[in-house]
C-alpha positions as CSV (number, residue, x, y, z in Angstrom):
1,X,104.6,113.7,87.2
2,X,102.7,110.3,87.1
3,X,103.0,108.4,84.5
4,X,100.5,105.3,83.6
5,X,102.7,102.3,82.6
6,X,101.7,98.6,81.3
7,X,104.0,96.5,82.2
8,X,104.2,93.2,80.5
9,X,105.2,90.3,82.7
10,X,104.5,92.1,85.6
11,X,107.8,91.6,87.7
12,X,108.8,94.6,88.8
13,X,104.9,95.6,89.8
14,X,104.8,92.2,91.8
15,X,108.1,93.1,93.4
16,X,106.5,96.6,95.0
17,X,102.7,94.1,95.7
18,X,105.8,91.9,98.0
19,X,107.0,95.2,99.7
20,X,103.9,97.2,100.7
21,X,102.3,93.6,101.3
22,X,105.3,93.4,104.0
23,X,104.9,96.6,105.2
24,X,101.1,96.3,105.3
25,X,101.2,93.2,107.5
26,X,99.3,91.4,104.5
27,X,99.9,87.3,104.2
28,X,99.2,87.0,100.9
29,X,101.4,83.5,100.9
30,X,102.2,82.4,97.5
31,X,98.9,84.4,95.7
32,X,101.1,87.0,94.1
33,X,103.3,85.1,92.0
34,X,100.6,82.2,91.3
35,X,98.3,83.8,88.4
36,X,101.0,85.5,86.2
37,X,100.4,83.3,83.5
38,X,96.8,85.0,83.3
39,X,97.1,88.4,84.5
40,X,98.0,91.9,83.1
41,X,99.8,94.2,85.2
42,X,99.7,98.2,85.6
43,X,102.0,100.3,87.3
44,X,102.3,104.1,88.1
45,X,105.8,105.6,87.6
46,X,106.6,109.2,89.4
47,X,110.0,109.9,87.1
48,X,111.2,106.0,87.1
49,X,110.3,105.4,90.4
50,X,107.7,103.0,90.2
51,X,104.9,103.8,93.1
52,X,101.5,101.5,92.6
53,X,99.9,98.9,90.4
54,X,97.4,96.7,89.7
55,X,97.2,92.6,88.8
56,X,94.0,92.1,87.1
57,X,93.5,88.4,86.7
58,X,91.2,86.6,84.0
59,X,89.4,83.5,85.2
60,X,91.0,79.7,84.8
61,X,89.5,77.1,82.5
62,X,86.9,76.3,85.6
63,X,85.7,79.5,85.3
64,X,87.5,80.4,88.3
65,X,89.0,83.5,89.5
66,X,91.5,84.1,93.1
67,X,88.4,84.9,94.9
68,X,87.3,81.8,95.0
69,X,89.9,80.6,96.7
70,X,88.4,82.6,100.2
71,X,84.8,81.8,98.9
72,X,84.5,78.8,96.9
73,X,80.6,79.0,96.8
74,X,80.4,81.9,94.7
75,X,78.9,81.2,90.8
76,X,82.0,80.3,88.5
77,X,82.5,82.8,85.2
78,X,83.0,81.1,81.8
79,X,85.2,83.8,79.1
80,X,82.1,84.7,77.7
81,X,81.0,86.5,81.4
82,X,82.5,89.1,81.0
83,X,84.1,89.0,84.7
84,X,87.6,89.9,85.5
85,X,89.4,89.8,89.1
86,X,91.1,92.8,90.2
87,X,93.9,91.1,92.4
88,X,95.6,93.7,94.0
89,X,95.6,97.6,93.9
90,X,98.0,99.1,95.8
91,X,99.8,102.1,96.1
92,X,102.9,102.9,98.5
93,X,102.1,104.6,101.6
94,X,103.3,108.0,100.3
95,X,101.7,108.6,97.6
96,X,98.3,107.0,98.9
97,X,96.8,110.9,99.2
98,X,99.4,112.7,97.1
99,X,98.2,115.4,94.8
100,X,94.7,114.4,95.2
101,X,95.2,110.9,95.4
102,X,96.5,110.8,91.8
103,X,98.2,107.2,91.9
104,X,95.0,105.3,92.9
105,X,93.5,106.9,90.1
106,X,95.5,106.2,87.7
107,X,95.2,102.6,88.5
108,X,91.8,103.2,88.5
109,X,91.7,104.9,85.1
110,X,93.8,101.9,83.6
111,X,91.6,99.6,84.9
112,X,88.3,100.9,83.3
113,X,89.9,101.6,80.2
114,X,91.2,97.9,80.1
115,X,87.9,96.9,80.9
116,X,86.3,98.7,78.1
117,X,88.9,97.9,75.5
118,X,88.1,94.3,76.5
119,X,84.6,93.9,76.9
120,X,84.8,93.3,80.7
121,X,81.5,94.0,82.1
122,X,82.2,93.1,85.8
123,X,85.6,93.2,88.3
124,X,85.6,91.1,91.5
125,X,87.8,92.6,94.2
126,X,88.3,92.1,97.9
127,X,87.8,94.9,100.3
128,X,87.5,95.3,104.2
129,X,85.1,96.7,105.4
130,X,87.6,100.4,105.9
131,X,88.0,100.1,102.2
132,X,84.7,98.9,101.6
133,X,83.5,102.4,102.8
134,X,86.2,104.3,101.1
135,X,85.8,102.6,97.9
136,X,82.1,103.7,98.0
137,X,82.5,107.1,99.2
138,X,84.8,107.2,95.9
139,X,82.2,106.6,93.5
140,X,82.9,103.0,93.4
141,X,79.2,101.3,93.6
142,X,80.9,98.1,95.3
143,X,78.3,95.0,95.4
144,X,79.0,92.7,98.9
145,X,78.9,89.5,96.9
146,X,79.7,87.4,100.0
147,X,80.2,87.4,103.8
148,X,82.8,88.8,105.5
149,X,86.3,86.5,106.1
150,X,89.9,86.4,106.8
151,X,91.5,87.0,103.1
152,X,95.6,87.6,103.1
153,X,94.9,88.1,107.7
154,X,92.2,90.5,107.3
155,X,88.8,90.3,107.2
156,X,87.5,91.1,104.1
157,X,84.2,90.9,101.9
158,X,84.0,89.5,98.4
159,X,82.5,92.5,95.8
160,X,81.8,93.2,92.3
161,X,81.7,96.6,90.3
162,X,79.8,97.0,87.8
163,X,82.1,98.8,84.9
164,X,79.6,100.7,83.7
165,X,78.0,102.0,87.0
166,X,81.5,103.4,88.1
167,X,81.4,105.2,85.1
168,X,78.2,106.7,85.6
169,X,78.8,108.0,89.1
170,X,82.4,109.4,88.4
171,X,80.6,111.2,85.8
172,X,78.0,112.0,87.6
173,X,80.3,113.5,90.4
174,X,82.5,115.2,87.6
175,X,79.5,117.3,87.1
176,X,80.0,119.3,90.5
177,X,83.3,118.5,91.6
178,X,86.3,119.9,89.6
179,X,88.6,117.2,91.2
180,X,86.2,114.2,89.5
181,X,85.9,116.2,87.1
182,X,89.7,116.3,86.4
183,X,89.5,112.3,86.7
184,X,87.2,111.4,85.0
185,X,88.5,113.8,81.7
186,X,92.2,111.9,82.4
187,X,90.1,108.4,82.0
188,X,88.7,109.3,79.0
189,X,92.2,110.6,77.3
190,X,93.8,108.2,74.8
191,X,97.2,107.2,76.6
192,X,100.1,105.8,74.9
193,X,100.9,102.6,76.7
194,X,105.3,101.8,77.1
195,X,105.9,98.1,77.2
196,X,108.2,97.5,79.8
């Protein structure tokens, strides 16, 4: 069984980020380690084992946010935005389709209630252009926010989500799909949270 997990301090979820980022072929350099101070992590534990998380990371006193490290040109977000930058989201190999993909969304459940619990109105993300197109065909309306290039050795595009437009469409979805509709009942549910 899955189990959602915040995890203060974030160690143990940057520790598996360094292993699949390995395996992945990723070159993240010194980017997973260099916003702890400001992030808030989430992992996914199947018993103890733990098997995905997520870094989302609030922007600097610029108003700055990871992505603009890749694409500097893009508008700077002040507290008040509302915007947040979803880091990293990954999931080991294994479990990336497991029972219905139930890892990814659980990090994606985490993330929208974090987002709601916090007034976030927007996440920034990276995607390639594969994920770009999976993302979407998820019911995540993903925004192309700038052009297309090499972030951590792949090409990717900069994007936002809109929190409240991924809610709509997984609950649109949930409306003829029993799997979505599984989902988007689990995001909904009150979870207790174990500090790590």
């Amino acid at each position: 069984m899955l189990v959602n997990q915040l995890v203060q301090g974030g160690e143990s979820v940057i520790q598996l980020f360094e292993k699949i980022a390995s395996e992945e072929g990723w070159q993240p350099g010194d980017q997973l380690r260099t916003h702890v101070g400001r992030s808030v992590y989430f992992g996914v534990l199947d018993k103890e084992r733990l098997v995905g998380g997520l870094q989302l990371v609030t922007p600097d006193e610029a108003g700055e946010v990871p992505t603009h490290l890749v694409w500097p040109e893009l508008p700077v977000q002040d507290a008040a935005s509302g915007v947040l930058h979803a880091a990293v989201l990954a999931v080991l190999p294994e479990y990336r389709g497991k029972d219905s993909g139930a890892a990814f969304w659980q990090l994606g459940s985490a993330l929208w209630r974090y987002c709601v619990e916090n007034q976030v109105k927007t996440v920034w993300l990276e995607a390639t252009p594969k994920m770009l197109r999976c993302y979407r065909l998820l019911g995540w309306p993903l925004v192309v926010i700038g052009e297309l290039r090499e972030h951590w050795g792949e090409p990717c595009y900069p994007c936002s989500l809109s929190v409240r437009e991924v809610a709509g469409s997984l609950a649109e979805r949930s409306l003829v799909s029993t799997t979505y509709r599984s989902i988007f009942t689990a995001a909904l549910q009150p979870r207790p949270l174990t500090i790590a």
